[in-house]
The first five atom37 places (N, CA, C, CB, O) and aatype in JSON, in Angstrom:
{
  "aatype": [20, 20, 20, 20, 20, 20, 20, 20, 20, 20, 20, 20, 20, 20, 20, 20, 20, 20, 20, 20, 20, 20, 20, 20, 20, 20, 20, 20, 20, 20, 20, 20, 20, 20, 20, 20, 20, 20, 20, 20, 20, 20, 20, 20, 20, 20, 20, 20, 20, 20, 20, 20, 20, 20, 20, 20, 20, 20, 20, 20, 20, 20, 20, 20, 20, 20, 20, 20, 20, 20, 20, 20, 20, 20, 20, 20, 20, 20, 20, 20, 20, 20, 20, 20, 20, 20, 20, 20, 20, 20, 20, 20, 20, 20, 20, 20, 20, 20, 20, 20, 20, 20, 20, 20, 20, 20, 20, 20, 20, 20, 20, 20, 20, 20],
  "atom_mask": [
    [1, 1, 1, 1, 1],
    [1, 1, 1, 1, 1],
    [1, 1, 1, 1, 1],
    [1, 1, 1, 1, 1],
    [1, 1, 1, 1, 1],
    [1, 1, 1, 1, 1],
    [1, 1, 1, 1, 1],
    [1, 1, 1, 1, 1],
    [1, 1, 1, 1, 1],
    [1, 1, 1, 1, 1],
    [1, 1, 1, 1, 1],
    [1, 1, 1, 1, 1],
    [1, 1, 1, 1, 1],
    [1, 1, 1, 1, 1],
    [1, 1, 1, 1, 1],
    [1, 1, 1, 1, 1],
    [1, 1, 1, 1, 1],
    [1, 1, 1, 1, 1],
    [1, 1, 1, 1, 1],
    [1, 1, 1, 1, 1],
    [1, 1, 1, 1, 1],
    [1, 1, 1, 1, 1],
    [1, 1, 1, 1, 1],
    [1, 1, 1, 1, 1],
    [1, 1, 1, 1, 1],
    [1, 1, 1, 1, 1],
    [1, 1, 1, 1, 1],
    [1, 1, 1, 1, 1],
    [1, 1, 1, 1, 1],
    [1, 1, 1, 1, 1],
    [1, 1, 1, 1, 1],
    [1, 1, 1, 1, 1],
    [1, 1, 1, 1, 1],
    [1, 1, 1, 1, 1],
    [1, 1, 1, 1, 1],
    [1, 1, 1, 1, 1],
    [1, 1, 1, 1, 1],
    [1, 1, 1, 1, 1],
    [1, 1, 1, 1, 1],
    [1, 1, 1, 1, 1],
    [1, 1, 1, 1, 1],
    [1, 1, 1, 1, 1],
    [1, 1, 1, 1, 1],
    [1, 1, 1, 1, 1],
    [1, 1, 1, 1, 1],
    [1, 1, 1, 1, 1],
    [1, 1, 1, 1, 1],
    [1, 1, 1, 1, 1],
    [1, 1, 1, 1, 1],
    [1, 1, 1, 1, 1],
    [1, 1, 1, 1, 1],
    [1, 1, 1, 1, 1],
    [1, 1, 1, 1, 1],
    [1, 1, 1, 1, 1],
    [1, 1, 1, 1, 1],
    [1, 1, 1, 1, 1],
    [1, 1, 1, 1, 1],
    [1, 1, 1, 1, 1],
    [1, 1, 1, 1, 1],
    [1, 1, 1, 1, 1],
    [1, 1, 1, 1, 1],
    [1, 1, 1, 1, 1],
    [1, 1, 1, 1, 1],
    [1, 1, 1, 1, 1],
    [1, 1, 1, 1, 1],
    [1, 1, 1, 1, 1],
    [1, 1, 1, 1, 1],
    [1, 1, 1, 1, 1],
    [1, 1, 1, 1, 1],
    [1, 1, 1, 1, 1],
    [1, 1, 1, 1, 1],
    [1, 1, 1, 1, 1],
    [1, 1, 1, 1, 1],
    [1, 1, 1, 1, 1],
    [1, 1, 1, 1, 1],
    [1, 1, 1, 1, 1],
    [1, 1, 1, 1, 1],
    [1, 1, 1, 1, 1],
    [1, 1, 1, 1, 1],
    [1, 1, 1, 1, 1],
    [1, 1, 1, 1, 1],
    [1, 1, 1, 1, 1],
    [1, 1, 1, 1, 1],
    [1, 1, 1, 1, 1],
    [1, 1, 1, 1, 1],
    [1, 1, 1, 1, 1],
    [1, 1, 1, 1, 1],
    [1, 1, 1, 1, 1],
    [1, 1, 1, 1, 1],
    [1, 1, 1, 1, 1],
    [1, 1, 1, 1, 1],
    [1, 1, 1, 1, 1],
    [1, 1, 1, 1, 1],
    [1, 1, 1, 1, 1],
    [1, 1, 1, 1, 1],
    [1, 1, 1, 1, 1],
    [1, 1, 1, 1, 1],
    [1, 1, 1, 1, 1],
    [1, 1, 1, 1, 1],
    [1, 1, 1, 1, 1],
    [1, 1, 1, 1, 1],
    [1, 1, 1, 1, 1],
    [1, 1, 1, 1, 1],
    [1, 1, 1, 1, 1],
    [1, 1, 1, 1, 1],
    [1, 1, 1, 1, 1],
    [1, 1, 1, 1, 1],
    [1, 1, 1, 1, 1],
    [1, 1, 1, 1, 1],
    [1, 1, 1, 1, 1],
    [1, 1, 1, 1, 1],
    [1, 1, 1, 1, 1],
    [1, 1, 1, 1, 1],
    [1, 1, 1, 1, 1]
  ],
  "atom_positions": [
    [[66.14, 87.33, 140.1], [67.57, 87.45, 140.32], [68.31, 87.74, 139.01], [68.1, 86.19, 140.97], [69.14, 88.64, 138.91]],
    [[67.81, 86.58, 137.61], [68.47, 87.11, 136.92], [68.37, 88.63, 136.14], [68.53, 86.26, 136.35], [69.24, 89.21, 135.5]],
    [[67.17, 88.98, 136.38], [66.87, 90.66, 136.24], [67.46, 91.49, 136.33], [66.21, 91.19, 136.83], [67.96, 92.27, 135.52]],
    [[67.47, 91.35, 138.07], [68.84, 92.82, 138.72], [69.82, 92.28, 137.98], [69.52, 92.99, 140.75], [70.29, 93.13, 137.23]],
    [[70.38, 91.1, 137.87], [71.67, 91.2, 137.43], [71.9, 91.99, 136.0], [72.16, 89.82, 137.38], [72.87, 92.74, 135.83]],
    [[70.77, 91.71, 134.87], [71.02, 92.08, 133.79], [70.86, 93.72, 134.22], [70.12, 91.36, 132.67], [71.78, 94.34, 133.69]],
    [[70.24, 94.33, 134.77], [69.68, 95.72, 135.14], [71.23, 96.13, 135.37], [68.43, 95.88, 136.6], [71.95, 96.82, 134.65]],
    [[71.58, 95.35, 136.86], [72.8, 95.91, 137.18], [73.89, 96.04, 136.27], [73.23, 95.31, 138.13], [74.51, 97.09, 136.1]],
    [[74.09, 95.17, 135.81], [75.14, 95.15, 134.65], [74.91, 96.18, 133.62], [75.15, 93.8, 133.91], [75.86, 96.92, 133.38]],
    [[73.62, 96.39, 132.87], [73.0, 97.73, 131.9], [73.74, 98.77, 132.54], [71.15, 98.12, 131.96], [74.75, 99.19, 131.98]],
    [[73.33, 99.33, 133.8], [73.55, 100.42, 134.22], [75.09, 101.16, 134.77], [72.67, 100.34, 135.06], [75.38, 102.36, 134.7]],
    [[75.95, 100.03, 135.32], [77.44, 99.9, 135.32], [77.73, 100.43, 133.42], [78.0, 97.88, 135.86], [78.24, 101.5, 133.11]],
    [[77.41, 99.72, 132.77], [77.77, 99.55, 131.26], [77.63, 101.13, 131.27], [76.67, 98.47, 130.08], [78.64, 101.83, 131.22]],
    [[76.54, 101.62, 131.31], [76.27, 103.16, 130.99], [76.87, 103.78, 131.8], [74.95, 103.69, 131.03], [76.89, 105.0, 131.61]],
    [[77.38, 103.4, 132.63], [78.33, 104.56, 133.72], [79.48, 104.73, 133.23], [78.69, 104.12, 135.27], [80.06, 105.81, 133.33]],
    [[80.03, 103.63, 132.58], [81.6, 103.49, 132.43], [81.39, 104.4, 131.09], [82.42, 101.67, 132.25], [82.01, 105.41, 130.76]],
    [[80.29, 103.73, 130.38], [80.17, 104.71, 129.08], [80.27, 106.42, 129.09], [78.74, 104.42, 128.52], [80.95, 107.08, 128.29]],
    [[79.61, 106.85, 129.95], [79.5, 108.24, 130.61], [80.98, 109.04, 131.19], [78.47, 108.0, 131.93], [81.41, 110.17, 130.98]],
    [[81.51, 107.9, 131.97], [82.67, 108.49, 131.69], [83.7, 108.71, 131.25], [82.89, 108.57, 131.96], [84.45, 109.64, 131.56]],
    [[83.95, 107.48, 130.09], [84.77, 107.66, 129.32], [84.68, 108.74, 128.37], [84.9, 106.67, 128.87], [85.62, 109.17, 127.71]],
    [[83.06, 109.3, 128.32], [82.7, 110.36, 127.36], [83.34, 111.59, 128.04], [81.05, 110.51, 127.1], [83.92, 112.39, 127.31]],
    [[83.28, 111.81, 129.36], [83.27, 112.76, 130.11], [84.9, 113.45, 130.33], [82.57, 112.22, 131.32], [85.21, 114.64, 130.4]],
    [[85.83, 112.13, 130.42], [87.12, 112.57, 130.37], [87.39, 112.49, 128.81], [88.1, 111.69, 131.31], [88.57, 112.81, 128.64]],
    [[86.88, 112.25, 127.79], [87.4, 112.54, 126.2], [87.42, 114.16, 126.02], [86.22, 111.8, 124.91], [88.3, 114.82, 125.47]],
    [[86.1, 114.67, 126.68], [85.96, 116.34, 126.75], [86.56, 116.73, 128.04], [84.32, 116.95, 126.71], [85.78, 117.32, 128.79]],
    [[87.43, 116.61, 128.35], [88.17, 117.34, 129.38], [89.69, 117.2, 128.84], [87.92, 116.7, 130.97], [90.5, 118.02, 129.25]],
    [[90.14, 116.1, 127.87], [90.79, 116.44, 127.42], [91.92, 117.75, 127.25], [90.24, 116.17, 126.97], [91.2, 118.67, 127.66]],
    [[92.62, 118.1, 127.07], [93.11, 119.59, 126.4], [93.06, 119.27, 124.69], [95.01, 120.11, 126.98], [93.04, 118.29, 123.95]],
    [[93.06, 120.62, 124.62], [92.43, 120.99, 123.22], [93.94, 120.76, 122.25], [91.64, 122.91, 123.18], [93.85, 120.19, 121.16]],
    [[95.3, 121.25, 122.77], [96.39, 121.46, 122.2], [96.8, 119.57, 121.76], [97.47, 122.47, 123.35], [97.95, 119.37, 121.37]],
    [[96.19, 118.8, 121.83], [96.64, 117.19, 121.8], [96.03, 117.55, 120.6], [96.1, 115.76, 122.91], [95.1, 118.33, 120.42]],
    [[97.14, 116.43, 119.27], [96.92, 116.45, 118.03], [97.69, 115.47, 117.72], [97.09, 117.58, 117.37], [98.87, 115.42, 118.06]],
    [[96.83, 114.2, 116.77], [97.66, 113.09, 116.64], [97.42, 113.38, 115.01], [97.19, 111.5, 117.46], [96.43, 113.7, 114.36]],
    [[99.02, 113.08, 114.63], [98.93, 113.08, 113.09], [99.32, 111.52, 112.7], [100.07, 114.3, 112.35], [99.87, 110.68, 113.41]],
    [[98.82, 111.41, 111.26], [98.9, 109.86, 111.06], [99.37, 110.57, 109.81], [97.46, 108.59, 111.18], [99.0, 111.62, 109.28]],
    [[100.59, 109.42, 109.39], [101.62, 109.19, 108.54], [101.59, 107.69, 107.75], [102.87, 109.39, 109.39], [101.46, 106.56, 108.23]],
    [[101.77, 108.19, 106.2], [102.0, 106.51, 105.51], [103.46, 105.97, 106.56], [102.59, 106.59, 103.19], [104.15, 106.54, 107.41]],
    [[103.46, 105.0, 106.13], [104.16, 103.95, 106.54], [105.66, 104.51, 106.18], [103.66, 102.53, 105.83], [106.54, 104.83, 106.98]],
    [[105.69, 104.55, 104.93], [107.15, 105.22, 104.38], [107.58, 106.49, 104.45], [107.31, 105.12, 103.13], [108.56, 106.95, 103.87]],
    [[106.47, 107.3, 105.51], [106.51, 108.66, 105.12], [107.5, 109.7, 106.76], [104.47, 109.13, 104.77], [106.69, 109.63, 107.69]],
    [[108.34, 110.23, 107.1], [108.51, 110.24, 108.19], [108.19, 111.72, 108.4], [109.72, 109.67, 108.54], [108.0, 112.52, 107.49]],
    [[108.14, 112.02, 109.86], [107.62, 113.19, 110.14], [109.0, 114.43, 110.27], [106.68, 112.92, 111.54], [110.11, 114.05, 110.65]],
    [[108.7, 116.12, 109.85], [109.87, 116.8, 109.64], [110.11, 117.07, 110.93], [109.86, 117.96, 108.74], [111.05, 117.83, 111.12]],
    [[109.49, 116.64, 111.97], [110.37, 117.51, 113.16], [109.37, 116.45, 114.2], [110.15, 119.8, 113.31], [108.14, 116.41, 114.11]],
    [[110.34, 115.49, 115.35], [109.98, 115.1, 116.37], [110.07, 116.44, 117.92], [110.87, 113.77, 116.38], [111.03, 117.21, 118.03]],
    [[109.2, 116.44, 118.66], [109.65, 117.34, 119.55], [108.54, 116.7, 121.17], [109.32, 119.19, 118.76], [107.34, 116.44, 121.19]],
    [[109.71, 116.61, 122.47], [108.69, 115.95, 123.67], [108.37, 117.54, 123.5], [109.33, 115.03, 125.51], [108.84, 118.55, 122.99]],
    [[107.15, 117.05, 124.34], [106.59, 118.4, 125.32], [107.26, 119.54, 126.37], [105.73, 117.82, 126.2], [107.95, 119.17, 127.32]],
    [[107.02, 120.78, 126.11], [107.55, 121.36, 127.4], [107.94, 121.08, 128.62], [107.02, 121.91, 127.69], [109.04, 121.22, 129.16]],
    [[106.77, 120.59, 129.05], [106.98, 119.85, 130.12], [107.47, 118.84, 130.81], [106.51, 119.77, 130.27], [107.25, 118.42, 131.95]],
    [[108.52, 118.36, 129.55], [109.43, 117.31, 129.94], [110.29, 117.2, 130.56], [109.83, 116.9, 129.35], [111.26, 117.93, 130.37]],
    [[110.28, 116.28, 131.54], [111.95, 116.17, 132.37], [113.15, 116.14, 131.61], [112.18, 114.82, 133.21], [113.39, 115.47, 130.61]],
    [[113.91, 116.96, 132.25], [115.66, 116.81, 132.19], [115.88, 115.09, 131.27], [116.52, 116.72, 134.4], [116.09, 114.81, 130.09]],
    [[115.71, 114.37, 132.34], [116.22, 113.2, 131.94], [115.14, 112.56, 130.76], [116.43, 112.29, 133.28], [115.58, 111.58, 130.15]],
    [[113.98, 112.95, 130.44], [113.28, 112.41, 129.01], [113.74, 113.33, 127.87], [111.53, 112.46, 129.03], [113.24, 113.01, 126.8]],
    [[114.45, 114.22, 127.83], [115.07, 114.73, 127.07], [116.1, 114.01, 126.79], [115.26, 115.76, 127.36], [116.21, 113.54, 125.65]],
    [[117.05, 113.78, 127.74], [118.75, 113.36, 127.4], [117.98, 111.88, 127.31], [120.4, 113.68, 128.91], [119.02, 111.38, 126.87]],
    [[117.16, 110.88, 127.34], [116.93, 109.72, 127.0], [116.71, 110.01, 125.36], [115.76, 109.09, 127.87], [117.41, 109.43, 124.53]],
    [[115.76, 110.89, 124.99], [115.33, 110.94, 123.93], [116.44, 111.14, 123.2], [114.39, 111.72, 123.81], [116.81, 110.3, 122.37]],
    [[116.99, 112.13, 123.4], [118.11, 112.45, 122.6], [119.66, 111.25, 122.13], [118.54, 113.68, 123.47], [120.5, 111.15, 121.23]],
    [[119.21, 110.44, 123.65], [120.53, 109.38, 123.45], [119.74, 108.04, 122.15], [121.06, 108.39, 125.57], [120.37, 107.52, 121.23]],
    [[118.2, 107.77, 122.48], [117.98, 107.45, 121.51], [117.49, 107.81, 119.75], [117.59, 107.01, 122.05], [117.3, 107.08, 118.77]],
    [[117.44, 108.95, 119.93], [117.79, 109.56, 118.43], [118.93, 109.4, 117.65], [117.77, 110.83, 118.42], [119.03, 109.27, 116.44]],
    [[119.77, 109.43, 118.52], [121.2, 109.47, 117.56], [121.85, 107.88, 117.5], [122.55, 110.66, 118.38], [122.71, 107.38, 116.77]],
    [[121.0, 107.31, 118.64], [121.34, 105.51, 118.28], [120.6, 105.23, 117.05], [120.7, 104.25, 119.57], [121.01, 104.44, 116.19]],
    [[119.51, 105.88, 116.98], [118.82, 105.62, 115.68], [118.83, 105.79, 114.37], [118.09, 105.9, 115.73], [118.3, 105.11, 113.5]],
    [[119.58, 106.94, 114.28], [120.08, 107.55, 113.46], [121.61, 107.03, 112.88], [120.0, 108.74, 114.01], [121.93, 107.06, 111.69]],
    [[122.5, 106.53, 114.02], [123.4, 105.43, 113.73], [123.55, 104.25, 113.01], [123.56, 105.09, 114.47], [124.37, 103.84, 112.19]],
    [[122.4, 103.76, 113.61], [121.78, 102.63, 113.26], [121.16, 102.65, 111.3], [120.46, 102.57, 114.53], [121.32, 101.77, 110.45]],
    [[120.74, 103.48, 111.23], [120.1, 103.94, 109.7], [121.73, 104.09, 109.08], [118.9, 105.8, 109.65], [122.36, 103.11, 108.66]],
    [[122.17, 105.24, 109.12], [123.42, 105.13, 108.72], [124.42, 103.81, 108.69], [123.88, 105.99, 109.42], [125.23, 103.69, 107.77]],
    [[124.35, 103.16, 109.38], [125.17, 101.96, 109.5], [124.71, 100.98, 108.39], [125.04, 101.31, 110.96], [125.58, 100.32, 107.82]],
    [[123.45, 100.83, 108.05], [122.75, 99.98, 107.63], [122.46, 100.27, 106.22], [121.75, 99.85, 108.42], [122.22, 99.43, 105.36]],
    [[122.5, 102.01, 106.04], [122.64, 102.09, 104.43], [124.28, 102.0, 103.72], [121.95, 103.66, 103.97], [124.52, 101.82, 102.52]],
    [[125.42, 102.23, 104.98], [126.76, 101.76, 104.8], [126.7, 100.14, 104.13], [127.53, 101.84, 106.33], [127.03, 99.76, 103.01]],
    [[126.08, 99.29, 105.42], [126.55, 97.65, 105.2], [125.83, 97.67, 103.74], [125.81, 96.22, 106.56], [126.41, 97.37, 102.7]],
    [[124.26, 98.14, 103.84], [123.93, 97.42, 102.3], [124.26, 98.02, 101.37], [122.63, 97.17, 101.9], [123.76, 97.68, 100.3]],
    [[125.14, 99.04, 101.39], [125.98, 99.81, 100.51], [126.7, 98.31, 99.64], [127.22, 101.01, 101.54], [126.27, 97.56, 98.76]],
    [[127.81, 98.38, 100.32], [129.16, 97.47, 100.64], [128.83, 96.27, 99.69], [129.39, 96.92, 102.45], [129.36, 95.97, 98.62]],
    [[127.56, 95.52, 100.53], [127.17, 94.32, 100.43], [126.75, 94.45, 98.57], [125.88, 93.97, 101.7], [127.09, 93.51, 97.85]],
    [[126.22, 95.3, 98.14], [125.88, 95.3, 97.08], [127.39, 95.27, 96.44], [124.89, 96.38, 96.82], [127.7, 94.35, 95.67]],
    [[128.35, 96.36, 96.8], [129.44, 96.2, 95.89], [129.98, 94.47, 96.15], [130.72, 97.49, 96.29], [130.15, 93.65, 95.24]],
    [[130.04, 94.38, 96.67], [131.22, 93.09, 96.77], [130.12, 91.44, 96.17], [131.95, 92.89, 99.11], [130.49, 90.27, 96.05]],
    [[128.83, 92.04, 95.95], [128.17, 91.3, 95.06], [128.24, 91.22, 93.91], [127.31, 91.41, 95.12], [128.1, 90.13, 93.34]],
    [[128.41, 92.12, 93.41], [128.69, 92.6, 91.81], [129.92, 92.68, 91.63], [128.15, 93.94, 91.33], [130.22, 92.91, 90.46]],
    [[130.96, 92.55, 92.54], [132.53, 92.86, 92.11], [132.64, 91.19, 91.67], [133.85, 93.56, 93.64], [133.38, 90.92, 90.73]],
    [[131.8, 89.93, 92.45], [132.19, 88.56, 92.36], [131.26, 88.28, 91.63], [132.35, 87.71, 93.51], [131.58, 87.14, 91.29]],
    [[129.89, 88.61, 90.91], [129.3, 88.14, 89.77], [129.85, 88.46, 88.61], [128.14, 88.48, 89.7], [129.76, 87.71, 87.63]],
    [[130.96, 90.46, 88.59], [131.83, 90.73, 87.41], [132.93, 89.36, 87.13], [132.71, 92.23, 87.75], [133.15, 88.81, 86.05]],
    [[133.45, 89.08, 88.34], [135.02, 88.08, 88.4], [134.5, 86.8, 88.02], [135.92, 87.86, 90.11], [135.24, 86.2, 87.25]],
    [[133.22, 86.09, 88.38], [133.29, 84.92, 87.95], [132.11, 85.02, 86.64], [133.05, 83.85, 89.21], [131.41, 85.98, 86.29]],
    [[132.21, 83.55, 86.07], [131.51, 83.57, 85.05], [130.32, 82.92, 85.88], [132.14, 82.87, 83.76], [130.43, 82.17, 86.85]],
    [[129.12, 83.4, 85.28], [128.21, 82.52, 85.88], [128.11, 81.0, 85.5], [127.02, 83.07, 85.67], [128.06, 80.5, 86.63]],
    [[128.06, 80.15, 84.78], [127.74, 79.23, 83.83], [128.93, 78.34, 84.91], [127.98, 79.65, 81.91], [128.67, 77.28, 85.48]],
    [[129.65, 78.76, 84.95], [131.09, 77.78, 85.3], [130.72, 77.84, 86.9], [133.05, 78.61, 84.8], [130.71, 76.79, 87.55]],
    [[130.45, 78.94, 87.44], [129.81, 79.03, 88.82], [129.15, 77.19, 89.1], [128.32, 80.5, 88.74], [129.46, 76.12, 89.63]],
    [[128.05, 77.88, 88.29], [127.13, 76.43, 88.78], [127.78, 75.34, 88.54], [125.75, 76.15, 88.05], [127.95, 74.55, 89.47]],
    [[128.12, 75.14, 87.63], [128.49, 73.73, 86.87], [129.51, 73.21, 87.75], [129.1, 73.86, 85.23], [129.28, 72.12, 88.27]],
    [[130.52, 73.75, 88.0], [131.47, 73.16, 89.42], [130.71, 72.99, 90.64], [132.71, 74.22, 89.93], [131.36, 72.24, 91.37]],
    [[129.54, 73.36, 91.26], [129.2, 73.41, 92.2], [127.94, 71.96, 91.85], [128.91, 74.97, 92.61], [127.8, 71.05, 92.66]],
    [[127.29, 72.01, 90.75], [126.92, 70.65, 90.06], [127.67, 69.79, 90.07], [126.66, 70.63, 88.89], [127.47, 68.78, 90.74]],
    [[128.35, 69.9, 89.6], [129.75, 68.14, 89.59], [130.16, 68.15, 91.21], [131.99, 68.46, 88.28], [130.6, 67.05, 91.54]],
    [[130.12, 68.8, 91.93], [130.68, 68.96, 93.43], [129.59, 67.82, 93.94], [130.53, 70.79, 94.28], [129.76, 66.61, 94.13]],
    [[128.41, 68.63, 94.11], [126.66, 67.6, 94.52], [126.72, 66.32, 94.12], [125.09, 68.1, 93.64], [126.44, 65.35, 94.83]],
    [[127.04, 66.3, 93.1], [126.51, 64.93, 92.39], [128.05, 64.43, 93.01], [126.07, 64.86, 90.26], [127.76, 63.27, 93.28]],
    [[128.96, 64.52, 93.26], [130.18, 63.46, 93.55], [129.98, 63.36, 95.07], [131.9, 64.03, 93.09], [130.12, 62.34, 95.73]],
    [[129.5, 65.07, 95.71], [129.13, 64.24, 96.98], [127.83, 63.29, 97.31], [129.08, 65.19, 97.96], [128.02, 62.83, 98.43]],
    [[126.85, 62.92, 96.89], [126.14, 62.06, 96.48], [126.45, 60.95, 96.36], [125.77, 62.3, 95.7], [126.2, 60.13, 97.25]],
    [[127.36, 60.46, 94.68], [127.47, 59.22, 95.01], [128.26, 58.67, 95.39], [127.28, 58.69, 94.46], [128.35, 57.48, 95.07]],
    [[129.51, 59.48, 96.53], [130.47, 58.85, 97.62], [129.39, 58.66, 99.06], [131.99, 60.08, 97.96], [129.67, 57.86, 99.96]],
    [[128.49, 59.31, 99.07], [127.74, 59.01, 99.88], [126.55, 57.38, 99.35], [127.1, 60.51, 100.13], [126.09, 56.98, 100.43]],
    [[126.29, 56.95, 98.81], [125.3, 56.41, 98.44], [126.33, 54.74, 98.69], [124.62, 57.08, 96.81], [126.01, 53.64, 99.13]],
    [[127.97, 55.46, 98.01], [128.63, 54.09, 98.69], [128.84, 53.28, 99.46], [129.19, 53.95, 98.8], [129.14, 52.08, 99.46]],
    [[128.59, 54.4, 100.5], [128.77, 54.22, 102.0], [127.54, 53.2, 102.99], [128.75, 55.85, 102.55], [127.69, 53.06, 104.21]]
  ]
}
């Protein structure tokens, strides 16, 4: 019994194997996957001919959210950088901390009174 089983199981194994080989070459020939570094983006996205109406206008509504989105985000960390450096120019650093030191330590030992 446990025989056929291992037999049966061998031979399933080689079937599935067979045809996964079988539809890799039936394939079409025009499929081409390109691989890209990580940082690197590709010059031209494009669906297939054969795409529906509506996977087009999807695609397209999410391209330009995406593209929003990038833009928006080199805006904020634009910004964010200025108004970092406009308040490290305005304050002194040294005096920064040191008020924010005497702040800790007084809230501390009004707490410790308690």
């Amino acid at each position: 019994m446990k025989s056929a089983i291992f037999w049966l199981s061998l031979v399933f194994f080689a079937l599935s194997i067979s045809a996964l080989v079988a539809s890799a070459e039936d394939a079409p020939a025009d499929d081409t996957v390109i691989v890209l570094d990580p940082l690197q983006t590709p010059e031209e996205l494009a669906l297939p001919e054969t795409a529906s109406d509506s996977a087009v206008e999807h695609a397209q509504f999410g391209l330009s959210t995406a593209n929003q989105a990038r833009d928006q985000a080199l805006d904020l960390g634009r910004e964010f950088g200025q108004q970092v450096s406009e308040r490290a120019g305005s304050l002194d650093a040294g005096e920064g901390i040191r008020d924010q030191h005497v702040d800790a330590r007084a809230d501390n030992a009004s707490a410790r009174r308690h």
